[in-house]
N, C-alpha and C positions, 0 to 999 in steps of 0.2 A: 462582496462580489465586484461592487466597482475598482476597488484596489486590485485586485485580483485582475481583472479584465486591462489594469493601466497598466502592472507589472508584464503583461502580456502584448502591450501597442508598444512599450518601452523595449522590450527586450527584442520583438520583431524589428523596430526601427534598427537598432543595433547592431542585431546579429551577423548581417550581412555585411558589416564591416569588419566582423572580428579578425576572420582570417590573414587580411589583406593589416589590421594593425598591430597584429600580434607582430608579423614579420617587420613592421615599417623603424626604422631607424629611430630612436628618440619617446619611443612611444610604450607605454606598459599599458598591457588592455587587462581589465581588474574586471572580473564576474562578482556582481553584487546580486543582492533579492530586488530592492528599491520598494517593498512594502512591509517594510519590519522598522518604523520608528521607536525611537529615536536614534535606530544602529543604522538603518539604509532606509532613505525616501529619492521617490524617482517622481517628475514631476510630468504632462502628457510628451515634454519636449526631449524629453529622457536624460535630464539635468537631476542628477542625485546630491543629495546633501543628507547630512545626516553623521554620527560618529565615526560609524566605518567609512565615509566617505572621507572625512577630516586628516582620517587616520592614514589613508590609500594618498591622498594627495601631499600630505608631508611627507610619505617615505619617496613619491616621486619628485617631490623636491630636493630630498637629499640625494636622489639618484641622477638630478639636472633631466628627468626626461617628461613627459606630459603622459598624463592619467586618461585613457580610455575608457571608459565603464561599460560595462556590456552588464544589462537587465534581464534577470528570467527568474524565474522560481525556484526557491530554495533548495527542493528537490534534484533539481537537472541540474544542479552546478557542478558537482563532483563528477559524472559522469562528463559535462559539457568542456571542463577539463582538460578530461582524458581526450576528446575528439580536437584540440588545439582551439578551442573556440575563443578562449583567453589565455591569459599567465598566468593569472593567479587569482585566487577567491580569497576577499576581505568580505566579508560579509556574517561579524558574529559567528564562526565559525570556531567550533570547543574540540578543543585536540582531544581525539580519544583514540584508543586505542583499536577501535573496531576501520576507524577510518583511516590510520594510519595505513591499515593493509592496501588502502588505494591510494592513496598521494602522500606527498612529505608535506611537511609543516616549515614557517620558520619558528623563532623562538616565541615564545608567549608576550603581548602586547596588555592585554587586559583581561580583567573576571570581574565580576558585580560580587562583589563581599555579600555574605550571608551574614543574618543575625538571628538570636531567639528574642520571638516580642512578649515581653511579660506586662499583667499589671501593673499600674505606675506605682502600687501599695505594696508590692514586692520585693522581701530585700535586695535582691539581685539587680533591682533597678539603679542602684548607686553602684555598684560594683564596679572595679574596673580593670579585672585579671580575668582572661576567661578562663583561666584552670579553675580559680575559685568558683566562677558562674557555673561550671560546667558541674564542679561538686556538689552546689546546693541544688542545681535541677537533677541529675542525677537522685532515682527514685520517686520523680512528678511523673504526670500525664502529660508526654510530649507531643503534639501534632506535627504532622508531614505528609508531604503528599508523596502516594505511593508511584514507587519505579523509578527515583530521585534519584541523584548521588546526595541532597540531604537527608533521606532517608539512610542511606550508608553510613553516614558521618554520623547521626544521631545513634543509631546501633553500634557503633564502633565506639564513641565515647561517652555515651551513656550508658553504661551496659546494665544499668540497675533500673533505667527507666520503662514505664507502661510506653510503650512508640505506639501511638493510634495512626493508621495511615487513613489517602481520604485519595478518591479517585480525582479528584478537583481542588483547588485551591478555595474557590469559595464557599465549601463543605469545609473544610480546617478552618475559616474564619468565624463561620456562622457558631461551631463550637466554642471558640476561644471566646467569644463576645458572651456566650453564655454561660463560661465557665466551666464548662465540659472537661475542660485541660487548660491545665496550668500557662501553659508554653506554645509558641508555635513558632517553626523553624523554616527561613526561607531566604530568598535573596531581597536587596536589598528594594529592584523597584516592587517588587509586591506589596514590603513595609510602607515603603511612600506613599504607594495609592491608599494604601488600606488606614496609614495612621492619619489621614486629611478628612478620615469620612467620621459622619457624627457617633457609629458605630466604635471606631477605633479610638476617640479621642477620652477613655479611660486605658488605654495602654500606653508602651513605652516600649522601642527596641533599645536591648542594653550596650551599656556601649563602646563595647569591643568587638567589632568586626571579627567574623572567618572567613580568613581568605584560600583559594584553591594552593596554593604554598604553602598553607598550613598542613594539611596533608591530602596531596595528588591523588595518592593513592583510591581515595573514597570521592575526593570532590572536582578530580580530573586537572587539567595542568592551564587551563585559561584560555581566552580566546587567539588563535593565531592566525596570521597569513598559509591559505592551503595550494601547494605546490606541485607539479605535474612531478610523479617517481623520475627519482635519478636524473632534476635540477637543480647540478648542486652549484653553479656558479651563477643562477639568479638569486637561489636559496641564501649563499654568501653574500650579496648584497644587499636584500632586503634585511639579515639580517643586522649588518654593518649599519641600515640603514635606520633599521628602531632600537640598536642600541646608542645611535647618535641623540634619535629623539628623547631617549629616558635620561642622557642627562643630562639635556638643556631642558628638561621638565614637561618638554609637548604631549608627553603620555600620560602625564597628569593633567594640564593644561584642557585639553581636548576633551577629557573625561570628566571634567571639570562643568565646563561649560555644557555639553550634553544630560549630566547625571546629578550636577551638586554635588558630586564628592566621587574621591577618586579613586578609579578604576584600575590604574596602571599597575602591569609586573614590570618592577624594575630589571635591567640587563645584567645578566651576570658574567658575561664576558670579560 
C-alpha cells in the first residue's frame, strides 16, 4: 500500500507537467510505474532510477534531448498514452500482440531469459545444449504456472511431458522442493530468489538460458518502448537510438548491472 500511495504522490506531482513537456523542445516525457523494482523505482520527489530508467535515459542521450518521467500505475499507461500525457512508455513493457492493437512499439530492448531448474543430481544439470536438455526432460513432470507463455513453450516443446500447472509460483516451488516434479520452468529472477533460499540450495538451473527469440511465437518478442499509433518518426528514432545502444554494449551493460546477467535483444537492423 505504501508503494502504491508513493506511485500515486509521484505521478500527481508530474502529471501536470506532462502536457506542457511533451510539447517542450528538447524534452521526451517517458510514462513509467516507479514501483516495479528493479525495472522502475520512483522516490517521494518523483526521481526514478531503476533499469527502465537507465534504459529511458541512454536512449535520450543518444537522442541529445532530457528525460521527463511521468509516474502512475501500470494500468493507466496505455491509455494515458493515448490521451498525450507522455511519448512514450518504458516501463517493462512486453510486446504482445493484444496490445499492439493500441499503440506501436519500438524494436525489442530486453527479456529475462527463462530456464528449467532441476536437481543438482540430474543429468541435465551439466548439460549444455538445450535441444538435448529439452530431450531428456521431455517425458518428466514439468511444473509451470498456469496462463504463462512458459506454460506455452513447455507444451510446444515438450510434447511428451506430464505439464502440472499451478495458480502461483510458490505452489510450483513447494512441489519441486518436494519432488513432486522433476523440473520447473521459469524466468530467470524467480530462479535467483528461489536458488539463494535454504529450500533451493539442493537445485540448479541448467545452463542454457531460453530466450523470447527463441521462439516469439509462444514466449512473446521482449520488452519494448510503447508508442502512441502512427508515430512513426519518433518510433524511427528511438529505434536508431537502441540500436546505437546494442552495439556499444549499454543493453547489456545496463542489464548487467540491474540483473547480473544479461537481458539485452540485440539490434537487427
Amino acid at each position: 500500500m505504501k508503494k502504491a500511495l508513493l506511485a500515486v504522490v509521484c505521478g500527481t506531482a508530474l502529471l501536470a507537467q506532462a502536457s506542457l513537456a511533451s510539447a517542450a523542445p528538447g524534452v521526451l516525457t517517458v510514462g513509467t510505474e516507479g514501483d516495479a523494482p528493479p525495472y522502475s523505482m520512483a522516490d517521494v520527489n518523483g526521481n526514478v532510477t531503476g533499469y527502465d530508467a537507465d534504459i529511458a535515459n541512454a536512449i535520450c542521450a543518444e537522442l541529445k534531448v532530457k528525460c521527463q518521467f511521468v509516474v502512475q500505475s501500470f494500468s493507466t499507461l496505455i491509455p494515458s498514452l493515448g490521451t498525450d500525457r507522455f511519448d512514450v512508455i518504458i516501463s517493462g513493457l512486453g510486446i504482445t500482440d493484444a496490445r499492439k492493437k493500441q499503440i506501436d512499439y519500438s524494436i525489442p530492448y530486453g527479456g529475462a531469459p527463462q530456464y528449467y531448474v532441476v536437481a543438482k543430481d540430474s543429468p541435465v544439470a551439466a548439460m549444455d545444449n538445450i535441444a538435448a536438455i529439452e530431450k531428456v526432460l521431455d517425458g518428466k513432470t514439468i511444473g509451470v504456472v498456469n496462463g504463462t507463455t512458459y506454460a506455452k513453450y513447455v507444451e510446444k516443446h515438450l510434447p511428451n511431458a506430464e505439464v502440472k500447472t499451478y495458480d502461483a509460483t510458490t505452489q510450483m516451488l513447494a512441489d519441486l522442493e518436494a519432488g513432486r516434479i522433476y523440473s520447473g520452468y521459469s524466468d530467470s529472477p524467480t530462479w535467483t530468489d528461489f536458488l539463494k533460499t535454504p529450500e533451493g540450495a539442493k537445485f540448479v538451473r541448467v545452463k542454457v538460458p531460453v530466450r523470447q527469440t527463441d521462439d516469439p511465437q509462444s514466449l512473446g518478442y521482449g520488452m519494448g518502448v510503447g508508442l502512441r499509433k502512427g508515430n512513426t518518426a519518433l518510433q524511427a528514432k528511438v529505434d536508431g537510438a537502441l540500436c546505437a545502444m546494442s552495439k556499444k554494449g549499454l543493453l547489456t551493460s545496463i542489464s548487467e548491472k540491474w540483473f547480473n546477467e544479461d537481458y539485452a535483444i540485440p539490434c537487427k537492423q
